[in-house]
One Martini backbone bead per residue (centre of mass of N, CA, C, O) as a GRO file, in nm:
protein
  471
    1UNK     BB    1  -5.395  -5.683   9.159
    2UNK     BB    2  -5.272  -5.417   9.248
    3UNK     BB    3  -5.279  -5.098   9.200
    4UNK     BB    4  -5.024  -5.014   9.153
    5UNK     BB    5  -4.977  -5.268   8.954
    6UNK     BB    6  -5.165  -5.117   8.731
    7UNK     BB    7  -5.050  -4.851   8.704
    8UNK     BB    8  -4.755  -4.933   8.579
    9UNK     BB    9  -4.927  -5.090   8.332
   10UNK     BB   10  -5.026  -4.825   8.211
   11UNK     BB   11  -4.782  -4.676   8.149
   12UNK     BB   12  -4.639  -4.848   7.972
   13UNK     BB   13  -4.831  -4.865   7.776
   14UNK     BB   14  -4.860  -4.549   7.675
   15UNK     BB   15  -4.567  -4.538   7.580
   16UNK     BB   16  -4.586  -4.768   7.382
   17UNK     BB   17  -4.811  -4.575   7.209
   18UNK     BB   18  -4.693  -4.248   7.213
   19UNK     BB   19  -4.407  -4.266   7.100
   20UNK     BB   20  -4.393  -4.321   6.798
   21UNK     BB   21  -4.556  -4.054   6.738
   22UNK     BB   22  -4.357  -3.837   6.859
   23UNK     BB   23  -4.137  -3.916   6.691
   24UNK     BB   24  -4.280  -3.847   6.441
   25UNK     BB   25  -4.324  -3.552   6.492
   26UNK     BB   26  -4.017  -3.442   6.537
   27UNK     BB   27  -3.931  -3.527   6.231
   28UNK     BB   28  -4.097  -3.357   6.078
   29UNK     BB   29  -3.991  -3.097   6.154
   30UNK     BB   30  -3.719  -3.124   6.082
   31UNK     BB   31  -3.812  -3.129   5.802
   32UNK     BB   32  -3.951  -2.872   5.750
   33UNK     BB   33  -3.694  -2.706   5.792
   34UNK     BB   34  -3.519  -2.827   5.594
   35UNK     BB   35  -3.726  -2.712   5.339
   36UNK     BB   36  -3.663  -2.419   5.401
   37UNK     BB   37  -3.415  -2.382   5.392
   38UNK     BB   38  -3.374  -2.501   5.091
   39UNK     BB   39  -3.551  -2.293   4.972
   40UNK     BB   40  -3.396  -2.063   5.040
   41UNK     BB   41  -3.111  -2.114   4.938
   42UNK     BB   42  -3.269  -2.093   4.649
   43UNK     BB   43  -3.329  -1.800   4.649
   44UNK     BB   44  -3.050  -1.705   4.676
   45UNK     BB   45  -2.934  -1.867   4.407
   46UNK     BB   46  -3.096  -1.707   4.243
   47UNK     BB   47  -3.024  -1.423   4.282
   48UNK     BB   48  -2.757  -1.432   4.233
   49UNK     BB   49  -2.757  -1.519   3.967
   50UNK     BB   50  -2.887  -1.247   3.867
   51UNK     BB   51  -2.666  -1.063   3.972
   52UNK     BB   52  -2.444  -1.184   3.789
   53UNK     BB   53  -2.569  -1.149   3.524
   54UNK     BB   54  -2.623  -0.840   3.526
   55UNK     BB   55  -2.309  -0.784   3.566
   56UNK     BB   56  -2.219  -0.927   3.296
   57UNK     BB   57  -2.408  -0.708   3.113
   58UNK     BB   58  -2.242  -0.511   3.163
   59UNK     BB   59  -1.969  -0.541   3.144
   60UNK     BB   60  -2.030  -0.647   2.833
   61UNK     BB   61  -2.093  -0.363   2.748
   62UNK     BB   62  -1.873  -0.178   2.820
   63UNK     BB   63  -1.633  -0.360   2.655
   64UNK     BB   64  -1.814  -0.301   2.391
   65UNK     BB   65  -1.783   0.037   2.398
   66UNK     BB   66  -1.519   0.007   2.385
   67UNK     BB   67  -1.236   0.020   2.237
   68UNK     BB   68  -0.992  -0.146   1.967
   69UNK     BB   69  -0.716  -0.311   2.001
   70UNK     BB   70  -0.466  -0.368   1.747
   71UNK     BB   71  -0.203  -0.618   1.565
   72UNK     BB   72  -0.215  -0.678   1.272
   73UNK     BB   73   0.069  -0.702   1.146
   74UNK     BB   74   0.197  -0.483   1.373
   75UNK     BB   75  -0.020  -0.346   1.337
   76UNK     BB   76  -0.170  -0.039   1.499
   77UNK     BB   77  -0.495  -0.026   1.597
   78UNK     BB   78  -0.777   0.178   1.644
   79UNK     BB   79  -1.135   0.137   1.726
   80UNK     BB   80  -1.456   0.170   1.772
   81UNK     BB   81  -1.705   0.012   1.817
   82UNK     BB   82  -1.920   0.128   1.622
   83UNK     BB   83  -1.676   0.212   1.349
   84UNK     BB   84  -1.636   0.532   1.307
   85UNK     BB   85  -1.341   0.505   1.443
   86UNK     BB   86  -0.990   0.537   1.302
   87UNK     BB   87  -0.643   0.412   1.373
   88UNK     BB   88  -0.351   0.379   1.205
   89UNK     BB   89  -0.040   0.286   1.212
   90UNK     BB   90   0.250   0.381   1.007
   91UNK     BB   91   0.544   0.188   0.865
   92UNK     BB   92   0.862   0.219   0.627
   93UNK     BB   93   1.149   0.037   0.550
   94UNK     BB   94   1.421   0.129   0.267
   95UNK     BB   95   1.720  -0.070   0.279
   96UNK     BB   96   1.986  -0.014   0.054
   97UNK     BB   97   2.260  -0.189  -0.138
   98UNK     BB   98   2.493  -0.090  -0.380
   99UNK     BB   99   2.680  -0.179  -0.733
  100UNK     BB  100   2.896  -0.161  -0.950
  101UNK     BB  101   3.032  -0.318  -1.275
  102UNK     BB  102   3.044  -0.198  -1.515
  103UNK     BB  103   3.124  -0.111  -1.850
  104UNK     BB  104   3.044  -0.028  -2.147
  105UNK     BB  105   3.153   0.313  -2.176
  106UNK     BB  106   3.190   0.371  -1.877
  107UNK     BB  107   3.341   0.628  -1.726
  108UNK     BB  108   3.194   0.692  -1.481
  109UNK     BB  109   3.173   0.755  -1.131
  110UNK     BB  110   2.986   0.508  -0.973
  111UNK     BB  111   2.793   0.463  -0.702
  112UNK     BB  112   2.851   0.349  -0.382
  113UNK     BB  113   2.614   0.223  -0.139
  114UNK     BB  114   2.394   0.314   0.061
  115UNK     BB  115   2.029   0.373   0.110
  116UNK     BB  116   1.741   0.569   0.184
  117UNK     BB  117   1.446   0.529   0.037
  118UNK     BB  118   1.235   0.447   0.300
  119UNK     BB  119   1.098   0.660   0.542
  120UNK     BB  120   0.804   0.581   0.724
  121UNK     BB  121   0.557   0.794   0.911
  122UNK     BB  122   0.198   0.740   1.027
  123UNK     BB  123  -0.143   0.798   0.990
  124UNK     BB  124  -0.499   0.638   0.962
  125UNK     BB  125  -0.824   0.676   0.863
  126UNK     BB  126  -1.144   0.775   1.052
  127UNK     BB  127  -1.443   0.913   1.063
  128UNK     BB  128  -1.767   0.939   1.070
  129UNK     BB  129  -1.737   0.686   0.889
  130UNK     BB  130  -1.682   0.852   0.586
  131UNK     BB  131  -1.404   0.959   0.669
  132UNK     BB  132  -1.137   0.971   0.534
  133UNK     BB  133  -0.743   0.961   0.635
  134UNK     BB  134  -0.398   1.083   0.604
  135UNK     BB  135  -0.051   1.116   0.750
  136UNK     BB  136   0.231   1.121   0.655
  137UNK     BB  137   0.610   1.079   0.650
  138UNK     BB  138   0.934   1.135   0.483
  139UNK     BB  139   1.292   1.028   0.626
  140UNK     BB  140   1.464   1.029   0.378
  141UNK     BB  141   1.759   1.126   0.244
  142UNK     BB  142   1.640   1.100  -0.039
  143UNK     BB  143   1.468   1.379  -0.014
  144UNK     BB  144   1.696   1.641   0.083
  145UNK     BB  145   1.755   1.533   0.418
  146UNK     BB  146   1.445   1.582   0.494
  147UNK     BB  147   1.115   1.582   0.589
  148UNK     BB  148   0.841   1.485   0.400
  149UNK     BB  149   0.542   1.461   0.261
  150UNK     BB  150   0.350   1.213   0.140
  151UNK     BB  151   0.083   1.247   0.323
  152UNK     BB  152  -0.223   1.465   0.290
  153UNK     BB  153  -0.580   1.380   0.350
  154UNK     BB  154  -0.911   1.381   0.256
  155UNK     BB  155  -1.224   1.188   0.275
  156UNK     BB  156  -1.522   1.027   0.083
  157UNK     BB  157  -1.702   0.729   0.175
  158UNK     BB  158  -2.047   0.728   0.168
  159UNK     BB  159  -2.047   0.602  -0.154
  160UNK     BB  160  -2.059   0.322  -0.275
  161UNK     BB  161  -1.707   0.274  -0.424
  162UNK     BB  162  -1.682   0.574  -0.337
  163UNK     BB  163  -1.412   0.843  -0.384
  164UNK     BB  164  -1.313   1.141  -0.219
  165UNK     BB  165  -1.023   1.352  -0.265
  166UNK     BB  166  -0.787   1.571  -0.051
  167UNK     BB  167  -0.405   1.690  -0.146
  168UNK     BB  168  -0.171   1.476  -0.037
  169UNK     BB  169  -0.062   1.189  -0.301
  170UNK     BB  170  -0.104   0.866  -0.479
  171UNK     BB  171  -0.223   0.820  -0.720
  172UNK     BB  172  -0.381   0.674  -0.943
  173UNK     BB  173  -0.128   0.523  -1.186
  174UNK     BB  174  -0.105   0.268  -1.336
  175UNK     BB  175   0.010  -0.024  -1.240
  176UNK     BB  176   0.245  -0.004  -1.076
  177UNK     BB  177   0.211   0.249  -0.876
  178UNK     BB  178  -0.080   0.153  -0.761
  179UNK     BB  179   0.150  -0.023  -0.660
  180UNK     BB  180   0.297  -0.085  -0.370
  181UNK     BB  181   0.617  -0.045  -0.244
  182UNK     BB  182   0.605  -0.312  -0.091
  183UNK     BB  183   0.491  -0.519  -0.353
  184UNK     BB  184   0.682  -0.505  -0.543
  185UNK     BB  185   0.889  -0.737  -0.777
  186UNK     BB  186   1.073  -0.456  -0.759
  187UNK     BB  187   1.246  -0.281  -0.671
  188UNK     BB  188   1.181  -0.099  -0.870
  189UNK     BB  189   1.033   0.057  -1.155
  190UNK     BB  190   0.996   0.106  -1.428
  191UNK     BB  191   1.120   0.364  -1.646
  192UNK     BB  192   0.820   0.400  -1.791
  193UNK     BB  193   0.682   0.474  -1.504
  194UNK     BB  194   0.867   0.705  -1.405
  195UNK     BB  195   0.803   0.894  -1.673
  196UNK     BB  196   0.480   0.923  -1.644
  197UNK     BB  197   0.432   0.996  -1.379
  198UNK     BB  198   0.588   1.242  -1.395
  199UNK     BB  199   0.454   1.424  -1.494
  200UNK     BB  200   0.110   1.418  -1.312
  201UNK     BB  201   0.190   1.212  -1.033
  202UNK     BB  202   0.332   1.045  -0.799
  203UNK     BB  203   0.463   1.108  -0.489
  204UNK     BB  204   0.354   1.400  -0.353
  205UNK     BB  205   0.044   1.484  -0.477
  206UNK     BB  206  -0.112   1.739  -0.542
  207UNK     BB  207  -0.491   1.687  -0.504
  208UNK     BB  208  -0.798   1.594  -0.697
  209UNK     BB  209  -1.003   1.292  -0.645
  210UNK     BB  210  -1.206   1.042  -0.816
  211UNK     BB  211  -1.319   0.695  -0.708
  212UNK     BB  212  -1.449   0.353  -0.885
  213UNK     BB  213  -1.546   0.060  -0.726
  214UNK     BB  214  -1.598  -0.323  -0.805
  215UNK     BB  215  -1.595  -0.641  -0.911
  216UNK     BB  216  -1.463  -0.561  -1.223
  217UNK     BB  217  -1.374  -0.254  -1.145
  218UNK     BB  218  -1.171   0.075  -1.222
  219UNK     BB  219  -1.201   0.447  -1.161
  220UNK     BB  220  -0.992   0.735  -1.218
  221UNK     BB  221  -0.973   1.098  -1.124
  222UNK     BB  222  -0.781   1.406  -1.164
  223UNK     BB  223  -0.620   1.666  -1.022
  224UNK     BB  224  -0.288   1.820  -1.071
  225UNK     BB  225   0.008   1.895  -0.903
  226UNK     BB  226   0.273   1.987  -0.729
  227UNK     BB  227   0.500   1.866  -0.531
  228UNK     BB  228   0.601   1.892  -0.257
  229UNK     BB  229   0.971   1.911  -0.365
  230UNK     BB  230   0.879   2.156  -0.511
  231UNK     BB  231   1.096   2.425  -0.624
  232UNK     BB  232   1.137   2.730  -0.764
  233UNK     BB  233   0.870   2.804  -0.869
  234UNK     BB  234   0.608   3.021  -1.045
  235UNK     BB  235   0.421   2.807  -1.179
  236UNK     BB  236   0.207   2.577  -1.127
  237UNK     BB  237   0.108   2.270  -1.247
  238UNK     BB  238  -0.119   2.127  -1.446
  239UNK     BB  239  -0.313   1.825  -1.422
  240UNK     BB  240  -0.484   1.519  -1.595
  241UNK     BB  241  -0.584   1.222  -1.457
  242UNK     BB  242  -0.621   0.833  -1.581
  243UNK     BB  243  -0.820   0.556  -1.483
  244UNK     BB  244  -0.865   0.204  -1.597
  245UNK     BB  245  -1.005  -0.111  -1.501
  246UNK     BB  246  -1.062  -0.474  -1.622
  247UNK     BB  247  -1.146  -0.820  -1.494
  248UNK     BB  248  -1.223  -1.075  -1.720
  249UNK     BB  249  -1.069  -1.291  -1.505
  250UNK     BB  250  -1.219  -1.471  -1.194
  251UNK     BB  251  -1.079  -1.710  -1.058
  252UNK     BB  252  -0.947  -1.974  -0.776
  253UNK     BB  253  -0.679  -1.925  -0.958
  254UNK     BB  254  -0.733  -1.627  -1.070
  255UNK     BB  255  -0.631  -1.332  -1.273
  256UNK     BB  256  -0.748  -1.073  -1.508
  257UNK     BB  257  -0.644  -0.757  -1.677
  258UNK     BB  258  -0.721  -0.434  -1.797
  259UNK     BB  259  -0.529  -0.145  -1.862
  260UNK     BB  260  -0.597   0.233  -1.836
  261UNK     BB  261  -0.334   0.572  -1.886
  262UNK     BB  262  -0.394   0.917  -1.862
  263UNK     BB  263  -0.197   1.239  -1.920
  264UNK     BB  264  -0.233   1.592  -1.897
  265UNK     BB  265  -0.037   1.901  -1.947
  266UNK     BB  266  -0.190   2.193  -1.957
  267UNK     BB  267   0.066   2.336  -1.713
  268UNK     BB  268   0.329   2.397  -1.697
  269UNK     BB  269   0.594   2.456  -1.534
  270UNK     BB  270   0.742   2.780  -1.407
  271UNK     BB  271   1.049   2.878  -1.328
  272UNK     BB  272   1.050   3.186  -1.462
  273UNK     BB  273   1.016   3.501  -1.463
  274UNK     BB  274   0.993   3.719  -1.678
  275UNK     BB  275   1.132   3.999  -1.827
  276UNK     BB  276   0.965   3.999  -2.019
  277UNK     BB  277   0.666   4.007  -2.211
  278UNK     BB  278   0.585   3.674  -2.284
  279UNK     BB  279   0.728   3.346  -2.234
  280UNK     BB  280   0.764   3.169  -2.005
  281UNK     BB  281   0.986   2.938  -1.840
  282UNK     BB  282   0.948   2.583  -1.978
  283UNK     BB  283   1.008   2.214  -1.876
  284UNK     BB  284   1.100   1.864  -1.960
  285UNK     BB  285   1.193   1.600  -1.852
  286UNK     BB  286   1.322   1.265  -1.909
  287UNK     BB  287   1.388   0.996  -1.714
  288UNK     BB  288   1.560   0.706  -1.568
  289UNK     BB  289   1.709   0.483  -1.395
  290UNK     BB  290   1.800   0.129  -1.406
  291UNK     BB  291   1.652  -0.008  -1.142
  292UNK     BB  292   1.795   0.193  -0.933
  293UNK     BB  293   1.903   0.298  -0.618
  294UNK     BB  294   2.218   0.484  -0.542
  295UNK     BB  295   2.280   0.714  -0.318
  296UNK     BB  296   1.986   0.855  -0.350
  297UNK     BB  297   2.027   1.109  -0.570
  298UNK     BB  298   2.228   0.997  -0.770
  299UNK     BB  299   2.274   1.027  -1.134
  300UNK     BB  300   2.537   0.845  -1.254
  301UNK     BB  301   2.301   0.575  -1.366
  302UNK     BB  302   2.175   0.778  -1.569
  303UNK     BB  303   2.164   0.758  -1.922
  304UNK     BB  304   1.869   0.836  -2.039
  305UNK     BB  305   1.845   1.199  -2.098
  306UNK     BB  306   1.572   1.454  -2.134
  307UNK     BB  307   1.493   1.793  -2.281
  308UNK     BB  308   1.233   2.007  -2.278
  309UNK     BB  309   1.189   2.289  -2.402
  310UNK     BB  310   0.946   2.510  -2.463
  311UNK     BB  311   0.655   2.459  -2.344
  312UNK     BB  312   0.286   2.377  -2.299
  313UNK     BB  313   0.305   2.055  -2.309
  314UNK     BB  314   0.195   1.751  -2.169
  315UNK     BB  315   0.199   1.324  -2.216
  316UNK     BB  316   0.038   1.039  -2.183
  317UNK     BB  317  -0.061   0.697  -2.317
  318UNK     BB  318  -0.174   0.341  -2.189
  319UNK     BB  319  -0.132  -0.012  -2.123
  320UNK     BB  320  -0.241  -0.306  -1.955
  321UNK     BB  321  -0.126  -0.565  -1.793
  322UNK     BB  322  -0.270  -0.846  -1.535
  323UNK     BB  323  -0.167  -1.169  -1.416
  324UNK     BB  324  -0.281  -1.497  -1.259
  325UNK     BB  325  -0.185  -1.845  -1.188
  326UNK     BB  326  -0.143  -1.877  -0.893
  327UNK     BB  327   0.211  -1.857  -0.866
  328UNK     BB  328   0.169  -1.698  -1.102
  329UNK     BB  329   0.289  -1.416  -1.306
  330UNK     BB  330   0.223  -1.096  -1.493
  331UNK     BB  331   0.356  -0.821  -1.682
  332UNK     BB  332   0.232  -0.504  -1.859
  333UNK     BB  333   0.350  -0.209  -2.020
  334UNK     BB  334   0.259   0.081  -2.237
  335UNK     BB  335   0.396   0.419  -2.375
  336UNK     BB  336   0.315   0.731  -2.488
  337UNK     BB  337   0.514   1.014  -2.514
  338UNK     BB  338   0.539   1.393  -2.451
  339UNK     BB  339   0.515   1.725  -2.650
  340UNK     BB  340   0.468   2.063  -2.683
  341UNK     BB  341   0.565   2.351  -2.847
  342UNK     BB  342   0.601   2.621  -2.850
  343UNK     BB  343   0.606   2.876  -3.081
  344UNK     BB  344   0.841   2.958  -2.924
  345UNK     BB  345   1.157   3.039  -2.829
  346UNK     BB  346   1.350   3.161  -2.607
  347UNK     BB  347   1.435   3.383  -2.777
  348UNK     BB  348   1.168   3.441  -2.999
  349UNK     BB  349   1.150   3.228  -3.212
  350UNK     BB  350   1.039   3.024  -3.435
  351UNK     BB  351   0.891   2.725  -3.454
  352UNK     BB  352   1.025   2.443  -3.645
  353UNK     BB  353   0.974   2.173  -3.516
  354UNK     BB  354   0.880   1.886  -3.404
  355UNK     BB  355   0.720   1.741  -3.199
  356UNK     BB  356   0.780   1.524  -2.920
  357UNK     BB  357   0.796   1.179  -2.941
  358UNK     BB  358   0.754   0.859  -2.715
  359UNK     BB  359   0.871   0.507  -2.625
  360UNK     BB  360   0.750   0.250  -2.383
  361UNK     BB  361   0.820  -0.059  -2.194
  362UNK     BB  362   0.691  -0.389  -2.028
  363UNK     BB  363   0.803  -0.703  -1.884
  364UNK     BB  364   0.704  -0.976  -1.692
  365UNK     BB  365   0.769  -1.213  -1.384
  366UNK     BB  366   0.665  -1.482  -1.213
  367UNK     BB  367   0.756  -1.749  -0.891
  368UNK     BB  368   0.644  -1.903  -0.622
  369UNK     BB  369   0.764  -2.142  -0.495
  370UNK     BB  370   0.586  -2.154  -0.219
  371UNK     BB  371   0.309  -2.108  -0.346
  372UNK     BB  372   0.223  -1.851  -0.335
  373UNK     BB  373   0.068  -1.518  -0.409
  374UNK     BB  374   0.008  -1.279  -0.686
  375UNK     BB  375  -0.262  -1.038  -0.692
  376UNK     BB  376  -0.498  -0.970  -0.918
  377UNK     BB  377  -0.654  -0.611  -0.835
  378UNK     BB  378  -0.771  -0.420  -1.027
  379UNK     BB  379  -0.509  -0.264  -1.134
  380UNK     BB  380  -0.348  -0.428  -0.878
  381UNK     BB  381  -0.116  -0.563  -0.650
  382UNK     BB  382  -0.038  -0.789  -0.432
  383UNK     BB  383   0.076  -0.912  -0.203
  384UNK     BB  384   0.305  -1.130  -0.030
  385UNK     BB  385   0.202  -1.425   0.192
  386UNK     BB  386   0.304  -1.591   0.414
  387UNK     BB  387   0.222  -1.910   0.524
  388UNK     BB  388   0.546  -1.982   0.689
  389UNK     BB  389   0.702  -1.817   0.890
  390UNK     BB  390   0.959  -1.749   1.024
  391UNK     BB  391   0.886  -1.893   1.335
  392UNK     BB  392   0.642  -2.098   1.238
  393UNK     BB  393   0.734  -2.317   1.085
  394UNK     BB  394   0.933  -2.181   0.851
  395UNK     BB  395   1.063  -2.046   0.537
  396UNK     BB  396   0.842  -1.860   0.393
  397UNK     BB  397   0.895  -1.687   0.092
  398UNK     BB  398   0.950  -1.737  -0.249
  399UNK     BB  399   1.038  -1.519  -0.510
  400UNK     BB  400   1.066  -1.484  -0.875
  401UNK     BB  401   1.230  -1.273  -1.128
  402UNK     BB  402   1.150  -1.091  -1.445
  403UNK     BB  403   1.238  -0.831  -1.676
  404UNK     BB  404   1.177  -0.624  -1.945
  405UNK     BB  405   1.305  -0.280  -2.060
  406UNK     BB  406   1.172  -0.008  -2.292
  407UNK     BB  407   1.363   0.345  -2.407
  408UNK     BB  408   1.278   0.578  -2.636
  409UNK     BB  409   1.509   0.875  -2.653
  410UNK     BB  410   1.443   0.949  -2.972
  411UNK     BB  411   1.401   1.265  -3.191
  412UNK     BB  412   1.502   1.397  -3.475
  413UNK     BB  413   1.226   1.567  -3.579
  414UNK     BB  414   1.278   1.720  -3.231
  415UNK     BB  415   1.605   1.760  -3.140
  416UNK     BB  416   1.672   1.455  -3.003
  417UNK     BB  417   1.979   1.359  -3.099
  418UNK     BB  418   2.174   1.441  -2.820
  419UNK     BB  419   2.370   1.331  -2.551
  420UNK     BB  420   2.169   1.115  -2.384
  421UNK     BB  421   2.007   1.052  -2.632
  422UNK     BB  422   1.843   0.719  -2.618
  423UNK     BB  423   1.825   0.352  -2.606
  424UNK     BB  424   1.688   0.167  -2.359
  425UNK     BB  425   1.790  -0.162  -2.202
  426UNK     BB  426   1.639  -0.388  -1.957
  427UNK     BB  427   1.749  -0.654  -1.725
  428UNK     BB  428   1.579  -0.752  -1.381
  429UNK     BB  429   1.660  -0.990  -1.133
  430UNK     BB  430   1.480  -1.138  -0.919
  431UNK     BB  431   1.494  -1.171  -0.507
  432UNK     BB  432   1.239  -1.286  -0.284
  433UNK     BB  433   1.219  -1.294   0.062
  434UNK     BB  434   0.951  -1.352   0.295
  435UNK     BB  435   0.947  -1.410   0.606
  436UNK     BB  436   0.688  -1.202   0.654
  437UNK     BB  437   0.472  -0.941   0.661
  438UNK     BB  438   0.719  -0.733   0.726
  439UNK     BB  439   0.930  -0.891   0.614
  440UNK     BB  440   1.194  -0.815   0.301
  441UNK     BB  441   1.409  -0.949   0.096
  442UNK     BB  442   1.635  -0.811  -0.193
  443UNK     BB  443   1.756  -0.921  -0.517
  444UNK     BB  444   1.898  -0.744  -0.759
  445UNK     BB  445   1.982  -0.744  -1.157
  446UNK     BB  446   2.121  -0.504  -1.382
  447UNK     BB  447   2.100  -0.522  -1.730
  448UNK     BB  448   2.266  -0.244  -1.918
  449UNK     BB  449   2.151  -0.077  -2.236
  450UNK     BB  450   2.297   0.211  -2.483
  451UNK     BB  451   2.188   0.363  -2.821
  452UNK     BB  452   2.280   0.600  -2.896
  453UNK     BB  453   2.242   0.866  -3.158
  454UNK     BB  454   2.577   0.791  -3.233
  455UNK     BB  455   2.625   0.488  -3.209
  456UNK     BB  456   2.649   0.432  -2.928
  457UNK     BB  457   2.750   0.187  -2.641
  458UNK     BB  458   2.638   0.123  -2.348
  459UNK     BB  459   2.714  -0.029  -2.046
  460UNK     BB  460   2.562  -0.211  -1.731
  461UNK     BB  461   2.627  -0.326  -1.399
  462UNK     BB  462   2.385  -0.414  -1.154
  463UNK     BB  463   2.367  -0.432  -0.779
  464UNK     BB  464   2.117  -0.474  -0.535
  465UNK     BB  465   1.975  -0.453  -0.167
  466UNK     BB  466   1.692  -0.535   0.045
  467UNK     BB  467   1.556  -0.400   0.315
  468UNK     BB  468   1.211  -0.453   0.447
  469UNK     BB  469   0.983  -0.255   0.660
  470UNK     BB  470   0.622  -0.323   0.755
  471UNK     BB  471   0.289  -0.190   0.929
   0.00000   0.00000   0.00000
């Protein structure tokens, strides 16, 4: 062999030997090279990550920071994160039409037609977590005609059940008032709860009062004056109220209690500055519509009505019953009332007569045809909220009641034996339809009966309806 192809032969050779380890050398190369790429691009996804993340708890930190704006059941209220301040819209419309159907001895032309009971409209919450306040306004015209304030209070509730108010509000006071006028399970309340209330209780009145609640009691004390309403007095009123109740059966099916409430009017209103030395001009009336307001404030369907002249003070003071199991629910309240006469009367005679003493009282009863309940609640009524609205897949809830209330304004030796003084008796049937938790349709019927102290007897029937809207 030449040298030449010795020396070709050995070049061959070298190729053949030195190739696979070169290429071999170039691929981990290549290896390394995309192995640092795949760590940094993992460093970097990991940094995104955390920036992401850090991003997001800021995010949510700011946004849990903010207010909290809520609809629910149509109030808006606002709130703040940390829950020390909130504000709710509160709104309600009371609108009714109604109309007499005439009746044994009545021969008064009695209002027939529309009538605004409730037009609500204010603002209610909390400030620095313990202070709750409300300011309310009532643009009814059957208020006067122009708007009155309903409600304007602050209150203190930082410690646990108790709460102290001070303002204008509407006290708890009886069953039925403690229960909103929403949620009555009839468009007025009876005749002898707005007769006691009316003493020195109802709403838009001056007050300072304290209440504490449990889960199985509730007691409120009140000191009350003049009604925002009240026009052309000399001197307001002094009242003090009480109310007490206490649940003696709770249970999944339903709950009962039993409640008192007490009034003493320790300083009647005096309408007028006496002309010479003496005793103020001081009375008070008795009496109320039998279950219906029909044209704001006309008063042609009031039977039975009486006035009470020269009086040092007045009072009130009775028991309620109330009770729910499942779809039923049932309500009771009596109540004893009067006055006491000055010594004198307005002429400046000794006074001869016995004080005024009367009572009257009411039965109720109700059910929810379908299914829903109206809760007792310690003294007072929860409203029924359907469980299937209309537009909701549902028909709403529907729910009958019949109420039967007597008030007996008669008291011959106290001299109130003529005039419009009777005893009244009311049968008040209701129909209502909650289509939401918003809106309720409302249809009553009284037949009212009564029977003067000459022996004449009255009678009456009256159909009302309302719309209701509350949010």
């Amino acid at each position: 062999m030449s040298l030449k192809s010795t020396l070709l032969a050995g070049a061959a050779v070298a190729v053949l030997v030195a190739g696979p380890a070169a290429a071999q050398n170039a691929s981990q190369t290549q290896i390394d090279a995309l192995s640092q790429q795949i760590q940094a691009l993992q460093s970097q996804l990991t940094s995104l990550k955390d920036s992401v993340a850090k991003e997001s708890a800021a995010t949510k930190k700011a946004m849990d920071a903010m207010p909290k704006v809520t609809a629910d059941g149509g109030r808006i209220r606002v709130q703040t994160a940390d829950k020390a301040f909130d504000a709710a819209i509160r709104s309600r419309l009371h609108f009714d039409y109604g109309f007499g159907n005439g009746g044994k001895n009545f021969t008064a032309d009695g209002t027939d037609g529309f009538g605004v009971r409730r037009a609500f409209l204010g603002v209610a919450g909390k400030v620095y977590t313990d202070w709750t306040y409300e300011v309310t306004a009532n643009f009814a015209g059957n208020r006067g005609g122009s708007a009155q304030i309903q409600a304007a209070n602050i209150g203190y509730a930082g410690i646990p059940g108790w709460t102290v108010v001070a303002g204008v509000m509407q006290p708890k006071f009886t069953l039925d008032d403690s229960t909103s006028s929403n949620d009555i399970a009839f468009m007025e309340r009876a005749p002898i709860g707005n007769i006691v209330v009316g003493i020195g209780g109802s709403d838009s009145r001056t007050a300072v009062g304290v209440t504490n609640r449990g889960t199985s009691h509730f007691v409120a004390a009140y000191v009350t004056g003049n009604s925002t309403s009240t026009t052309g007095s000399f001197d307001d009123q002094v009242n003090l109220l009480g109310r007490a109740a206490y649940a003696f059966w709770q249970a999944n099916e339903g709950s009962a209690g039993i409640g008192m409430s007490g009034v003493l009017q320790t300083t009647p209103q005096a309408t007028a500055r006496p002309v010479t030395a003496g005793t103020a001009t001081t009375s008070i009336g008795f009496g109320d519509r039998p279950g219906v307001r029909i044209g704001g404030t006309d008063t042609s369907y009031r039977l039975t009505n009486v006035t009470v002249n020269q009086i040092d003070s007045a009072y009130a003071y009775g028991a309620d019953l109330g009770m729910n199991f499942k779809s039923f629910w049932a309500a009771a309240e009596y109540y004893n009332f009067g006055a006491e006469y000055a010594d004198r009367t307005a002429s400046g005679a000794v006074q001869t007569l016995a004080d005024p003493e009367f009572s009257g009282y009411y039965l109720s009863a109700g059910y929810i045809l379908t299914g829903e309940r109206r809760n007792y609640n310690i003294g007072e009524w929860s409203g029924v909220k359907p469980s299937w609205p209309v537009g909701q897949n549902g028909m709403g809830a529907w729910e009958v009641a019949a109420r039967y209330s007597q008030v007996d304004l008669i008291d011959r030796a106290a001299g109130i034996s003529t005039g419009t003084a009777g005893k009244e008796t009311n049968w008040t049937l209701g129909l209502n339809w909650y289509v939401n938790p918003a809106i309720r349709l409302m249809l009553n019927h009284v037949i009212s009966k009564t029977e003067r102290a000459n022996g004449q007897e009255v009678e009456l029937d009256l159909t009302a309806m309302r719309m209701q809207f509350q949010f």
